[in-house]
VOGU-3710 file (C-alpha; in Angstrom, 3 decimals, decimal comma):
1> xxxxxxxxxx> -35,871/28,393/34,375  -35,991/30,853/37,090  -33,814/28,735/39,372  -31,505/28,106/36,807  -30,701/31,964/36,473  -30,607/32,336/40,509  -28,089/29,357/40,583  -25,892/30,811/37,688  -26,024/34,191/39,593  -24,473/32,772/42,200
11> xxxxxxxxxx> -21,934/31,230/41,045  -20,653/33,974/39,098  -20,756/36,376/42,326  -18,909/33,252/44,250  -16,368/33,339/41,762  -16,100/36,951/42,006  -15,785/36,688/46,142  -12,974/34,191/45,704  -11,135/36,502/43,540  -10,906/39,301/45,381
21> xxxxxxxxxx> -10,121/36,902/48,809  -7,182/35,340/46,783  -6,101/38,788/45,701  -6,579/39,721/49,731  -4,326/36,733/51,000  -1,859/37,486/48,437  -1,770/41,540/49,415  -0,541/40,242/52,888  2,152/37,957/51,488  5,483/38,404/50,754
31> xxxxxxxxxx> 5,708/38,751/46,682  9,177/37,299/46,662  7,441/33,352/47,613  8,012/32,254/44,375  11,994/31,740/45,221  11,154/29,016/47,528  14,295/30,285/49,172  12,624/29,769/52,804  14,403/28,149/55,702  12,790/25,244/55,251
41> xxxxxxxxxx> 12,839/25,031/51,474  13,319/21,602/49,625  13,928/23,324/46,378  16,596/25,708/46,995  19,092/23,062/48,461  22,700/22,727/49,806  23,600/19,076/49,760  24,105/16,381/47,526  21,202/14,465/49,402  18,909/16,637/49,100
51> xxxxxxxxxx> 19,799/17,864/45,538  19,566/13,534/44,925  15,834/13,905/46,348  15,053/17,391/44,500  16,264/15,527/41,100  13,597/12,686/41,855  11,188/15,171/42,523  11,524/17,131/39,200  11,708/14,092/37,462  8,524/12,767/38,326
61> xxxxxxxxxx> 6,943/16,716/38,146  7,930/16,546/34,148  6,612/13,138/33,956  3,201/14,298/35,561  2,930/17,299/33,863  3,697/15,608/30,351  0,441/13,266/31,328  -1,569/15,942/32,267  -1,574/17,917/28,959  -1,683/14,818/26,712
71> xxxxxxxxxx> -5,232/14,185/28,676  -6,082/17,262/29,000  -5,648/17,962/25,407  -7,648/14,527/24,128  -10,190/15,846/26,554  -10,211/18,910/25,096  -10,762/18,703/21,580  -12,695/15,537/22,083  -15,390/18,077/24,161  -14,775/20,690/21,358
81> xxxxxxxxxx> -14,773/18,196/18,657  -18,137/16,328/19,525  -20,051/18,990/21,028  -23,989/19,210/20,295  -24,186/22,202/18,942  -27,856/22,171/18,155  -31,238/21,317/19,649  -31,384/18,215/17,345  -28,402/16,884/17,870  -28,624/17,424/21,625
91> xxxxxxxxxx> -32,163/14,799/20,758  -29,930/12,820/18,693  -29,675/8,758/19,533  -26,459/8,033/20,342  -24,325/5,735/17,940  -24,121/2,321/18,507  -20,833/1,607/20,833  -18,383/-0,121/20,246  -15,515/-2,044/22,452  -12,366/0,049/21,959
101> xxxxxxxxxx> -9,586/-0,011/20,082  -7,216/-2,844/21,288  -4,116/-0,821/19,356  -4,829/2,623/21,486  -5,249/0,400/24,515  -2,471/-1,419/24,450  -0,305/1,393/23,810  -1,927/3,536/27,015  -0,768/0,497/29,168  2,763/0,665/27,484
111> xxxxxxxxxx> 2,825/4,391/27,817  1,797/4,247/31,405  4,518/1,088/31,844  7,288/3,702/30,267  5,979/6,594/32,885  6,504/4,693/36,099  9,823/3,241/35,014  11,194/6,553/33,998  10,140/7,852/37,414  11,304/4,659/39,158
121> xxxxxxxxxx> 14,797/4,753/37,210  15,571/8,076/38,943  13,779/6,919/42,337  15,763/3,525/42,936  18,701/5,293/42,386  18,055/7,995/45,088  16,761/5,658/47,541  20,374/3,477/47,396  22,429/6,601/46,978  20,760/8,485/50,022
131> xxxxxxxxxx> 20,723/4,968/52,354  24,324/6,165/53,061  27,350/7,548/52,812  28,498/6,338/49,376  32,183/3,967/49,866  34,710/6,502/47,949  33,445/9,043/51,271  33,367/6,860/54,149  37,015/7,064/55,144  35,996/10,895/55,562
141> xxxxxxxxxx> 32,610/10,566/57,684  31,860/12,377/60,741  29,237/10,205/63,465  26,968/12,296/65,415  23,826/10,436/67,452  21,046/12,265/67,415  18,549/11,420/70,141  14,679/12,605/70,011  12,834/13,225/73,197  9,605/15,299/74,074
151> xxxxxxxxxx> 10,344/17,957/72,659  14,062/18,427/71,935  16,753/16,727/70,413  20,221/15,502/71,758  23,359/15,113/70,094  26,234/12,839/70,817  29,806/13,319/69,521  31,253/9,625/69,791  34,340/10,549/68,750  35,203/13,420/70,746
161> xxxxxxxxxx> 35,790/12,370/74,008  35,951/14,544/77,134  38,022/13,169/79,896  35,894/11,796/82,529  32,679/12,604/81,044  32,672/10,302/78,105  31,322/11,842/74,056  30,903/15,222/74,012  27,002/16,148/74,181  24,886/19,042/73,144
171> xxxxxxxxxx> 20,976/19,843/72,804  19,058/21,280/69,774  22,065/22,606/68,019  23,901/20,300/65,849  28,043/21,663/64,591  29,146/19,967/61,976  32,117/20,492/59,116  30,968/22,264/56,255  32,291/19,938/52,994  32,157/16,512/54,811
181> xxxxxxxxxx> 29,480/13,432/54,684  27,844/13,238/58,452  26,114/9,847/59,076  24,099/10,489/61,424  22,783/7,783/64,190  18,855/8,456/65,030  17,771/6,955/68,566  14,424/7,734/70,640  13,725/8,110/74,269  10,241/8,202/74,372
191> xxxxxxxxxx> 7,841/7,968/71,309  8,580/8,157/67,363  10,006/11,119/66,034  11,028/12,179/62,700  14,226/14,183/61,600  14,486/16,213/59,119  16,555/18,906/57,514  14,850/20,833/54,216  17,865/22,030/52,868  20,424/18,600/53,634
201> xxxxxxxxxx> 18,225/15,812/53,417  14,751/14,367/53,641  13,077/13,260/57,021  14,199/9,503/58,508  11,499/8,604/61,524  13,198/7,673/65,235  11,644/4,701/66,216  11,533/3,487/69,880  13,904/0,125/70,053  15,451/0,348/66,225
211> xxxxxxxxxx> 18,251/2,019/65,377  18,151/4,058/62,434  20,011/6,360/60,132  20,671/9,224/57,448  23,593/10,707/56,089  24,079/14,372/54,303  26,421/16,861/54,077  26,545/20,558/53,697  28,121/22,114/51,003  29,279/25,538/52,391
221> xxxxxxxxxx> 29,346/26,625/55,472  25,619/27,853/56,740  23,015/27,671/59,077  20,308/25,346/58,790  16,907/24,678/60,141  15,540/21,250/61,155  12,456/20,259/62,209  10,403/17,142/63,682  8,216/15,512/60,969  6,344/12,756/63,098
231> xxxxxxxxxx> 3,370/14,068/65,233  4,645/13,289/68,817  2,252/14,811/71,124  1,627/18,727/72,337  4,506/20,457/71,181  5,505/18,326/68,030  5,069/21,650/66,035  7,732/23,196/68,154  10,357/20,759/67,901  13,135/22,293/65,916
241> xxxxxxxxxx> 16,449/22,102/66,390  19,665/23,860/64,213  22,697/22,875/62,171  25,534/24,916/62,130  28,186/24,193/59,315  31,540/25,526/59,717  34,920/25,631/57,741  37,358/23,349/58,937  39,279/25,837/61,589  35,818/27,195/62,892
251> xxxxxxxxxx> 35,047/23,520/64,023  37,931/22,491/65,585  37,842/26,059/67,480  34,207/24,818/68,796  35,018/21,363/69,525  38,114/22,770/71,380  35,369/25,204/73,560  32,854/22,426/73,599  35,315/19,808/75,119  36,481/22,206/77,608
261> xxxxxxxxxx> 34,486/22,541/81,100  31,510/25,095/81,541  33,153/28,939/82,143  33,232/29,532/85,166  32,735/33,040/86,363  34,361/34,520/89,655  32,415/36,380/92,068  33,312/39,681/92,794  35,761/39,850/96,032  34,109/42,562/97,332
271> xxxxxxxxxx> 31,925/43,001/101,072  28,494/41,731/101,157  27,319/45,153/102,295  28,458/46,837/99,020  27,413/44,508/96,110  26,226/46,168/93,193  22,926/46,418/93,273  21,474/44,769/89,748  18,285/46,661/87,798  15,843/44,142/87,478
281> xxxxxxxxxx> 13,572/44,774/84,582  10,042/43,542/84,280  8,858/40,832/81,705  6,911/42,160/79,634  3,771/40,491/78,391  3,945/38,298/75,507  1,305/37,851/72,649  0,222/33,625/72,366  2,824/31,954/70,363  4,406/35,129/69,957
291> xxxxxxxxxx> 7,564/35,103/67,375  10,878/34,568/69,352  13,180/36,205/66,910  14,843/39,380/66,558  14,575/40,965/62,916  19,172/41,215/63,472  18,905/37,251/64,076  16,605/36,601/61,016  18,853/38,379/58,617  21,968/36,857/59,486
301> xxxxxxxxxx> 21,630/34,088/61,744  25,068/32,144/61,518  26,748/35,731/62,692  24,195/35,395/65,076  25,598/32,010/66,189  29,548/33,203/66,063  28,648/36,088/68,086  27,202/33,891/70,951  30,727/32,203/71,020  32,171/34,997/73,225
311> xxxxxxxxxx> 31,369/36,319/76,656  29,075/39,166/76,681  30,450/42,773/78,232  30,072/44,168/81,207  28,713/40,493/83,300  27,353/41,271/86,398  29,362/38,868/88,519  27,468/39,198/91,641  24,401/38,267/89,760  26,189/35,381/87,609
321> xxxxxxxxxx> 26,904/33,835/91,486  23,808/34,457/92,494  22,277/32,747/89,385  24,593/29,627/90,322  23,705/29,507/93,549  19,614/29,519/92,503  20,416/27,217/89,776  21,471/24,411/92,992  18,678/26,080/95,221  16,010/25,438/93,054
331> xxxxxxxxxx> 16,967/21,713/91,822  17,508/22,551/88,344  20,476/20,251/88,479  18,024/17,776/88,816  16,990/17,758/85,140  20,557/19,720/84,185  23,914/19,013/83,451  26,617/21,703/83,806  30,297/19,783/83,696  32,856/21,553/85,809
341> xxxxxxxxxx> 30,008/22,894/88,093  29,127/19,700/89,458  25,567/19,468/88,315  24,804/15,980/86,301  21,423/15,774/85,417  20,175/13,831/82,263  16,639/14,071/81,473  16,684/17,752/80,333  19,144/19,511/77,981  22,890/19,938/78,478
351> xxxxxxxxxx> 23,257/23,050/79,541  27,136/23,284/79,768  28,186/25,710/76,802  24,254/27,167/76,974  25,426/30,662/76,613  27,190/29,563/73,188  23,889/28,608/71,466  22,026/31,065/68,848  18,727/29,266/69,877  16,674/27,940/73,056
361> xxxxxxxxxx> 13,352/25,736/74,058  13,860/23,021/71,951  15,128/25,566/68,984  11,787/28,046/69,493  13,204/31,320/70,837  16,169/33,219/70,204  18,757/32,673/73,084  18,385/36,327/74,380  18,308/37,579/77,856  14,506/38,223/77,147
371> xxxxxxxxxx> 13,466/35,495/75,382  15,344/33,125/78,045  13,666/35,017/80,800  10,288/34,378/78,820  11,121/30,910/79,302  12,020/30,352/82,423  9,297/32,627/83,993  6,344/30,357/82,184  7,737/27,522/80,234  4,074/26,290/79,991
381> xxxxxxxxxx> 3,366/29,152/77,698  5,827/28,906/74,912  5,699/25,263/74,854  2,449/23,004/76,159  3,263/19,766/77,771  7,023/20,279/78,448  8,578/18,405/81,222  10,285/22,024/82,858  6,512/23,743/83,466  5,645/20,117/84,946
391> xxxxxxxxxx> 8,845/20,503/87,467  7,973/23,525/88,599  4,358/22,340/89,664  5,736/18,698/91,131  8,597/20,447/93,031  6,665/23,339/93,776  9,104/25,679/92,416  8,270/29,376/92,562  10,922/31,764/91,204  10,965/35,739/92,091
401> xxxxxxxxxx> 11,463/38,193/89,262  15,077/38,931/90,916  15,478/34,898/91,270  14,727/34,698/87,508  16,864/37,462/86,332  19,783/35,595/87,957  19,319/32,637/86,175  19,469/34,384/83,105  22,533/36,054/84,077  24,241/32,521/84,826
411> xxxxx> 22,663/30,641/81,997  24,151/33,232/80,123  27,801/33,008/80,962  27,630/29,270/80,332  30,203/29,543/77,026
//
């Protein structure tokens, strides 16, 4: 008897600990969660693939729930119904038991026969509409190949060719035309990935030696986050990449820009001996996985995007030169590409129109002169296992504050 009471006791003050630790976790919490409006939501969506998968969803939600109060109401008043409500009939013999009913078993199988087929209706239907882009749209399909590697993603334009450089490339931030199906063609370099965007469409895996593919479109015009679904080593969790949407004129003004060659700044043409001297400001020390995001970017992150379209004021041109020169110095061509500069390297991101991106390392950090100097001082640091720290050990790179500074400076002229 006595440990009866003691356990009872206990549970009642666990139960009372768990309440006010839910009501704790929830104090910290934004109280507007119950939109779902998130940036990676997969309820508030912007795509008829996407809605396709959403209606599935729902569908088999209603189906589940439907189940769940049918048994949970048998269970309920059989527990109420039957209940041994006194010491003798707590004694009592049980009655002699019988089979079933054959009638009320039958019809559970043919209810449970009608649930699956009224989720599988809905399902089949999804899975053949979201394979790809339905016939009536093809004629009006844009191609991008989207390439996975450790741990960034590359995106090839097939059909906008750049003379003497073949398809138009680009890392981590995929342009597309807001209103318009875009299949997309999913290739690996190294291990399986998984793409996925929460708001377009559901994840399709990259598998090494198979080609594979999804289609979606946006509705509107937006900005979009995507993420890698597949665990693919130390920095899977950081594998994002962006898609921007844009109205028909905004997209052909990018692909014009994107086609052209890197910008090019000029040096100043002024004596060595009276170069402005630059301010080079310490990095400051960053928390462990630190945010990389401005609260300006956050709230409006396609304005965010346009805005990086433009050269910045008052470019320190000295410094941009300088930055160049390091860029050579230091064998980042090795990894980079920069057409019109004459760097052609191809196992790291493009880097030609860098400066027009909203978003760098793999989609982590905001492309900002600090968060870019972040990066380059101690790539290790924002993202384990990446291939740039390893370069800088193998090579035995070592970059100055002033060095690093000027490759900011360049980087960020690259529109």
């Amino acid at each position: 008897m006595r440990l009866a009471t003691i356990l009872s006791s206990a549970a009642h003050w666990s139960r009372a600990v768990l309440a006010v630790g839910a009501v704790s976790l929830l104090s910290a919490c934004d109280y507007n969660f119950w939109r779902m409006d998130g940036h990676q939501s997969t309820i508030k969506v912007e795509g008829p693939v996407a809605k396709s998968q959403l209606d599935v969803f729902y569908v088999t939600c209603w189906v589940t729930l439907v189940i769940f109060i049918l048994v949970g109401a048998v269970l309920a008043y059989a527990s109420i119904k039957f209940k041994a409500r006194t010491p003798e009939e707590e004694k009592a013999i049980p009655p002699e038991q019988g089979h079933g009913n054959p009638l009320i078993e039958i019809g559970l199988i043919g209810a449970s026969v009608l649930a699956l087929v009224i989720i599988a209706i809905p399902t089949l239907k999804g899975i053949w509409y979201t394979y790809d882009v339905p016939e009536d749209r093809k004629a009006d399909t844009y191609e991008v190949t989207a390439t996975g590697y450790q741990w960034w993603f590359k995106f090839d334009y097939p059909s906008e060719q750049i003379a003497g450089a073949g398809a138009l490339t680009t890392a981590n931030e995929l342009v597309i035309p807001a209103g318009r199906p875009v299949r997309v063609n999913l290739r690996t370099i190294d291990v399986i990935h998984s793409f996925w965007i929460p708001k377009l469409a559901g994840k399709v895996d990259m598998i090494p030696n198979r080609a594979n593919h999804l289609w979606f479109q946006a509705d509107q015009p937006g900005y979009y986050w995507g993420q890698c679904a597949e665990f693919c080593g130390d920095s899977h969790a950081v594998m994002r990449f962006r898609v921007i949407a844009l109205g028909p004129k905004d997209f052909n003004d990018w692909l014009s820009q994107q086609t052209s060659p890197a910008r090019d700044v000029a040096p100043p043409r002024i004596a060595a001996n009276n170069a402005p001297k630059a301010q080079f400001a310490s990095l400051r020390t960053f928390k462990p996985n630190e945010t990389g995001h401005t609260a300006k970017y956050d709230t409006s992150p396609l304005d965010a995007w346009k805005a990086h379209q433009f050269p910045e004021k008052g470019e320190n041109q000295a410094l941009i030169a300088q930055g160049k020169a390091l860029f050579k110095e230091k064998a980042c061509l090795s990894c980079h590409e920069v057409q019109g500069h004459g760097y052609a390297g191809i196992s790291g991101p493009t880097l030609t129109h860098f400066g027009s991106r909203s978003t760098l390392a793999g989609a982590l950090l905001e492309n900002n002169t600090e968060q870019l100097h972040r990066w380059i001082h101690n790539p290790e640091s924002v993202k384990p296992g990446n291939k740039m720290a390893k370069g800088y050990i193998d090579n035995n790179i070592k970059l100055t504050n002033e060095d690093e500074v000027a490759l900011v400076a360049y980087l960020q002229s690259l529109k």
